[in-house]
C-alpha positions in Angstrom: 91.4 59.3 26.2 91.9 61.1 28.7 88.5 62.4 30.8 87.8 64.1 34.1 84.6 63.5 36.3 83.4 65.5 38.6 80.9 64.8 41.4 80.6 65.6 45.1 79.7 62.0 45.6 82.3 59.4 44.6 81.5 57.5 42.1 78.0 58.0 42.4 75.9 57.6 39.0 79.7 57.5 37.4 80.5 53.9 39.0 80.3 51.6 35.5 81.4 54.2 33.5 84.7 55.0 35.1 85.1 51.4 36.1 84.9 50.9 32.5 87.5 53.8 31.8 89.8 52.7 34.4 90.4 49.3 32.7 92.0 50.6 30.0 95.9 51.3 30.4 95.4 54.0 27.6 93.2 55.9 29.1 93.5 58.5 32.2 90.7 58.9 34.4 90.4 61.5 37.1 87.2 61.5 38.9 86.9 65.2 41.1 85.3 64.8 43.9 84.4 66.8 47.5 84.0 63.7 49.5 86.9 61.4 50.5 86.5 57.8 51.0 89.4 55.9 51.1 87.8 52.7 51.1 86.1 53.2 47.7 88.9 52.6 45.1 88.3 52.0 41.3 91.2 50.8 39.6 92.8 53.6 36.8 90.7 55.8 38.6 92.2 58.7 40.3 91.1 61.0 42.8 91.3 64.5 42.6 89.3 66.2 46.0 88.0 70.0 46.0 86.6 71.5 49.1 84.5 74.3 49.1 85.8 76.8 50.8 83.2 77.5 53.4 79.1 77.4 53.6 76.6 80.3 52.3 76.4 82.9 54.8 73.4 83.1 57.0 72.4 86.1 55.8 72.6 85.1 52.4 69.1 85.8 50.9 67.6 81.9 51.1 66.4 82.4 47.6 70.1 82.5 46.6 71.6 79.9 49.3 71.4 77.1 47.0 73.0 78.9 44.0 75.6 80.6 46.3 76.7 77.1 47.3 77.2 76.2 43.7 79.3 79.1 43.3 81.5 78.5 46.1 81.5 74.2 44.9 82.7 75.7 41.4 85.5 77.7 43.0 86.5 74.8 44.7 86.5 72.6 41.3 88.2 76.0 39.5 90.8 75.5 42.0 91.5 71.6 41.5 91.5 71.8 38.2 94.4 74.0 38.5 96.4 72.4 39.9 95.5 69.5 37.7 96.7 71.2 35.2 100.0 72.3 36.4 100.6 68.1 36.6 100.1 67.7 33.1 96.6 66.9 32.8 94.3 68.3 30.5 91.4 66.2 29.9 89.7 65.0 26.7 86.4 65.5 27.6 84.6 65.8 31.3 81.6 64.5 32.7 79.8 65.8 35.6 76.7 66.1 37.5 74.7 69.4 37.0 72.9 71.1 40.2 75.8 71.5 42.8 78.0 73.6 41.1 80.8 71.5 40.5 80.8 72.1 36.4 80.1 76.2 36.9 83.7 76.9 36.3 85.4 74.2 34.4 85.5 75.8 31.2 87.2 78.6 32.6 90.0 75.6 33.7 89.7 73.8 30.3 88.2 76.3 27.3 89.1 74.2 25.0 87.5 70.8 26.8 84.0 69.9 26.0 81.7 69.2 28.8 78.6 66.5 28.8 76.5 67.0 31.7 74.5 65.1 33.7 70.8 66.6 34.3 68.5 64.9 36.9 65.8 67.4 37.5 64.9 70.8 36.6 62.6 72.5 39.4 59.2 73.9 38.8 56.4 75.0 41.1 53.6 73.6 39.1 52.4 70.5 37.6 55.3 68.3 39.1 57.0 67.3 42.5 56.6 70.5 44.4 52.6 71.2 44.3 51.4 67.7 44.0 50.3 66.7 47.6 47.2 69.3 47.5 47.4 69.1 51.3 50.7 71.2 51.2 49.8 74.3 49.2 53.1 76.6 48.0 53.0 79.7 48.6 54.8 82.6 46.7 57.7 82.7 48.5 58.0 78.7 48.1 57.2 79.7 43.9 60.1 82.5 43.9 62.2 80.1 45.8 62.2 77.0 43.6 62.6 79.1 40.3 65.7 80.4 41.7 67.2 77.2 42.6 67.1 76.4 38.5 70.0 79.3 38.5 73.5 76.9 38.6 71.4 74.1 36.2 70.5 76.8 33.6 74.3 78.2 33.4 75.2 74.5 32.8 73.0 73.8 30.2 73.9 76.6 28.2 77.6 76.1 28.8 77.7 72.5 28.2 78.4 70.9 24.7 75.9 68.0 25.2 73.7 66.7 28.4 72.1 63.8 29.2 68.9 62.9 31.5 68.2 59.2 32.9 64.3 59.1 31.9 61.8 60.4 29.2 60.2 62.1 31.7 63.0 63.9 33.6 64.4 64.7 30.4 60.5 66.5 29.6 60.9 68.6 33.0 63.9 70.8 31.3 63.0 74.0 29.0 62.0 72.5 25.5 63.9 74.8 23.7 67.1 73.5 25.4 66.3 70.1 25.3 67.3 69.5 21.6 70.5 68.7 23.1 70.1 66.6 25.9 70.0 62.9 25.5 67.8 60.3 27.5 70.0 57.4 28.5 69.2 55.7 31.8 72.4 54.8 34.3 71.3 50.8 33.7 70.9 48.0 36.1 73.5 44.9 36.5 70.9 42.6 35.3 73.4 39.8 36.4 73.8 41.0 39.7 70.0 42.2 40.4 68.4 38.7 39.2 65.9 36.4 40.5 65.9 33.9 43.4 62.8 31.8 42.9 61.8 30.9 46.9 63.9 32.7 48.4 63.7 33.2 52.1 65.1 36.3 53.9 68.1 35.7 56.2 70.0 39.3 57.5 72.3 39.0 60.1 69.8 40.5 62.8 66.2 39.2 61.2 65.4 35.7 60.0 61.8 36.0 58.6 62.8 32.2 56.7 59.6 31.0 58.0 57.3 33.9 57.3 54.4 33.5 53.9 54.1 37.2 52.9 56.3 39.2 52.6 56.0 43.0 51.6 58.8 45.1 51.2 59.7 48.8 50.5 63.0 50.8 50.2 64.0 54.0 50.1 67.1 56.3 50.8 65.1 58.2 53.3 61.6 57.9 55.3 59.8 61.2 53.5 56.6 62.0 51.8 57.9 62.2 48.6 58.6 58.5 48.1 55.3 58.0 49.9 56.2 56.6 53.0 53.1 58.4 55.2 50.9 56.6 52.8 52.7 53.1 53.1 52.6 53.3 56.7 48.8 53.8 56.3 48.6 51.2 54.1 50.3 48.3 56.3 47.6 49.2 59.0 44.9 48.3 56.7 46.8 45.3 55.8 47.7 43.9 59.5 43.9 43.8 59.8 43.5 41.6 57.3 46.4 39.4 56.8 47.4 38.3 60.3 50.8 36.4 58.7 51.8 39.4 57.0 54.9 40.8 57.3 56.9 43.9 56.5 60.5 45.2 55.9 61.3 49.0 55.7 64.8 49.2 54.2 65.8 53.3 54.4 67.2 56.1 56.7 65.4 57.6 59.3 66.2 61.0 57.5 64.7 63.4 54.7 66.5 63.2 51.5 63.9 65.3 49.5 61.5 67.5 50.3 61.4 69.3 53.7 61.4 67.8 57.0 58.4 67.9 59.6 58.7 71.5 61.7 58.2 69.8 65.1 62.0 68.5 64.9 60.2 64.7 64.4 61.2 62.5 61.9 58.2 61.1 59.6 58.6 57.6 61.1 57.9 59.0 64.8 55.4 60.8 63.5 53.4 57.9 61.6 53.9 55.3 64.4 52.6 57.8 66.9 49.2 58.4 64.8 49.0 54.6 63.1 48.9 51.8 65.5 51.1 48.9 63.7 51.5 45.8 65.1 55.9 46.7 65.5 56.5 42.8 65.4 55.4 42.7 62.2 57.2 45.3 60.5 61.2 45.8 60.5 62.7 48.6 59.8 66.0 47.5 58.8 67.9 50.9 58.1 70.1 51.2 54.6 72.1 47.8 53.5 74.5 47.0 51.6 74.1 45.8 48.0 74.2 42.0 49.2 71.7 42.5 51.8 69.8 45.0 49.9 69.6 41.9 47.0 68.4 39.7 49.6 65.6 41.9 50.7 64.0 42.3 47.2 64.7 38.8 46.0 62.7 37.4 49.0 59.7 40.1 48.5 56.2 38.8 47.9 55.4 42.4 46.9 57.6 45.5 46.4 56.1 48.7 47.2 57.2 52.1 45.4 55.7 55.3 45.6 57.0 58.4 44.7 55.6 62.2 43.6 56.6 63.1 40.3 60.2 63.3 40.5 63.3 61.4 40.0 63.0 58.0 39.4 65.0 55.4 41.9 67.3 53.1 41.0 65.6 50.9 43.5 62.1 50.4 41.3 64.6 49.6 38.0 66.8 47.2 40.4 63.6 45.3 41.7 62.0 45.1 38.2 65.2 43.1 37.2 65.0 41.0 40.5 61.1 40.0 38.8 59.5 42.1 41.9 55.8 42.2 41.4 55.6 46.4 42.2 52.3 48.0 43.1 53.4 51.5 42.3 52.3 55.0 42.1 50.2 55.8 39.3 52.7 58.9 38.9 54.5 59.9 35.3 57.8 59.1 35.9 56.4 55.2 36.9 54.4 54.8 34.2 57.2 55.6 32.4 58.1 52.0 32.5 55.4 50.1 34.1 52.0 49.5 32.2 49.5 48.5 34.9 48.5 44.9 34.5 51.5 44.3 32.6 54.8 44.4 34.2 53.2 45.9 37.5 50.3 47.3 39.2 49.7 50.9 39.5 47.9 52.9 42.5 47.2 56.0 44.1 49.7 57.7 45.3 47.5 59.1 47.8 44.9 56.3 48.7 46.1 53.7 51.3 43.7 52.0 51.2 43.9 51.2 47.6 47.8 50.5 47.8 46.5 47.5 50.8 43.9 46.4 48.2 46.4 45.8 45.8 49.0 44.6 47.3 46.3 42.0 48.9 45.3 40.9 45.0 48.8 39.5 44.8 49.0 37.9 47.3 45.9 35.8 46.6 46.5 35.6 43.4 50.4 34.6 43.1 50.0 32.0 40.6 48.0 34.5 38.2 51.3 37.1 38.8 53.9 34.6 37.6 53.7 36.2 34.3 53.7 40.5 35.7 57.3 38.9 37.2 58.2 37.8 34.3 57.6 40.8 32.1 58.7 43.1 34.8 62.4 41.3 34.6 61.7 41.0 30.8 61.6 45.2 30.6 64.6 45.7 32.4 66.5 43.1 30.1 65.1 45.3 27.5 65.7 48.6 28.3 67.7 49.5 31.0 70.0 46.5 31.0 73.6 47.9 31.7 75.9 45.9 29.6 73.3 47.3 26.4 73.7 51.3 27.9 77.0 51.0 29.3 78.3 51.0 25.4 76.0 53.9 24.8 77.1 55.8 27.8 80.6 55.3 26.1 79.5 55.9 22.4 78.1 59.3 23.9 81.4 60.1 25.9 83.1 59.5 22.7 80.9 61.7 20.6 81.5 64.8 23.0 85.1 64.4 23.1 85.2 64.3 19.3 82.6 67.2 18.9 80.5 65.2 16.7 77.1 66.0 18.0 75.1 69.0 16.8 72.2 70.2 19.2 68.7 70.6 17.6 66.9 74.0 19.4 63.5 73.2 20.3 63.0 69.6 18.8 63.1 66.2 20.1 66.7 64.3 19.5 67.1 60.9 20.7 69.7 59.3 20.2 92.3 62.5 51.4 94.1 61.4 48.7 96.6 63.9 47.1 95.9 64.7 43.8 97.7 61.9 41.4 101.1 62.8 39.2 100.9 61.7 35.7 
């Protein structure tokens, strides 16, 4: 086979799957991608870079900003996969990521290639991420905005042959008379790799907290409101009152990933610390690890803290679940989608600190009574989202596009710098 990916992150939700790929001498795998990182290799794997030829213009109407960045990322991808094809290469089938741009124009390069495409969110103004905190009204400029920024995913998914969302419930968020042929099939954990280390102690090369009793942890990409972190903050106030042993580790970028950042030029850890008084010794803020250290964090955690609006799902929460983290997480759809409270975790208020102290407190007085929560929360990853079970899927999927063999259903549910490279 012969498949082209295309992302402006390399390899990004693509890593198993072209790994997978790549270890085949039959096949031909070109992943396209904006950003060049020499040190990240795949064997097989070959990488084909686009850059956009510039930035929207200033004066570019903000609605359209977004979608006149996708047009100018599917240019660039146009171009590549010209020249891509002067080498020889037609692909099989291509796979890329949905919101950017990059899959725009492809058809254009390859008419006669089908495309599956990967859809993580589809924007709406009500009854999701964007009008959740009631403390942050939109207004209808902010309404008109986000139903724009749907302009480059809605081209895709009438374009594409076949799509694919990671959850139920991002899958839900897309028009349900377009949905009929999108498939849900999470990215799966390495169950092997996130596992658990009964009694472990956290070492990292700047903190040894070997000797510390509690230990609660949370991670995130960035330090924002939408994965909660105000709240937390909050939260580990009313807990250093209480629990005078009690530690914390922050593992995340002092940065915004999602959402929008504070207008004062502050990040939201400068803003918290200045209006909650924390005991600093107590808390670490660690900044973003790598994979090993990462492990290390979650493996050691007496209780693993995830919040999030209703959004995308993290890897993270999936990855501790497998590590047997007990999570107190937000009561929020796309949690519930896999933890039942009292189960496999314990759900919260997103929006009550207090609560999310109060619970995190239960475990830790009652750690013998949450053996079992561990248990089942590794014993649902094994179950679902384990990646040597979706890895085939992922495949079987690939597969079926290439070969044309799916049929979309309309309005029903259906399961189911490097040069570019001579070949």
């Amino acid at each position: 086979m012969k498949a082209l990916f295309l992302h402006p992150n390399f390899p990004a939700q693509y890593r198993h799957i072209v790994t997978a790929l790549g270890a085949n001498p039959e096949n031909k795998v070109v992943f396209g991608t904006k950003n060049e990182r020499p040190e990240w290799k795949i064997p097989g794997v070959y990488k084909a870079l686009f850059n956009p030829s510039r930035e929207p213009r200033p004066e570019t109407h903000h609605y359209v900003r977004p979608l006149e960045s996708a047009v100018i990322y599917g240019q660039a991808v146009f171009r590549m996969a010209e020249q891509l094809k002067a080498q020889g290469f037609v692909p099989d089938v291509i796979c890329g990521h949905s919101g950017w741009g990059p899959t725009l124009f492809v058809k254009e390069a390859f008419p006669g290639t089908p495309i599956l495409c990967y859809f993580e969110w589809f924007y709406h103004s009500q009854n999701s991420d964007a009008d959740f905190d009631p403390a942050e009204p939109l207004t209808v400029d902010d309404m008109a905005r986000i139903r724009i920024k749907n302009a480059p995913i809605l081209i895709d998914l009438y374009s594409c042959d076949w799509g694919l969302s990671p959850t139920h419930w991002q899958r839900s968020q897309f028009p349900p008379e377009l949905q009929g042929k999108l498939s849900v099939l999470h990215d799966g954990v390495d169950t092997n790799y996130f596992q658990p280390n009964p009694g472990a102690k956290l070492v990292l090369p700047n903190l040894d907290l070997s000797g510390v009793d509690e230990l609660v942890t949370y991670v995130a990409r960035g330090m924002e409101p939408y994965r909660g972190f105000p709240e937390f903050i909050e939260a580990i106030a009313y807990l250093q009152e209480r629990r005078p042993n009690c530690h914390v580790v922050v593992v995340g970028s002092e940065r915004v990933c999602y959402g929008k950042s504070l207008p004062n030029g502050k990040t939201y850890k400068q803003e918290m610390l200045e209006k909650i008084p924390l005991d600093l010794s107590r808390v670490h803020f660690v900044g973003s690890l790598p994979y090993g250290l990462y492990l290390k964090v979650i493996q050691a955690s007496d209780v693993h803290v995830y919040l999030t609006r209703p959004f995308v799902l993290s890897w993270s929460m999936i990855e501790s679940l497998s590590t047997g983290c007990l999570i107190v997480g937000s009561d929020t759809a796309p949690v519930r989608e896999v933890i039942k409270d009292g189960e496999n975790g314990l759900l919260v208020d997103f929006f009550s600190p207090k609560q999310i102290a109060d619970r995190i407190e239960e475990v830790l007085d009652h750690s013998t009574r949450m053996a079992e929560i561990r248990v089942k929360a590794r014993q649902t990853v094994l179950e679902r989202y384990n990646l040597s079970n979706l890895l085939v899927k992922h495949l079987e999927l690939i597969n079926q596009v290439a070969n044309r063999t799916l049929t979309p259903t309309i309005g029903t549910e259906k399961k189911p710098s490097l040069t570019l490279s001579t070949f």
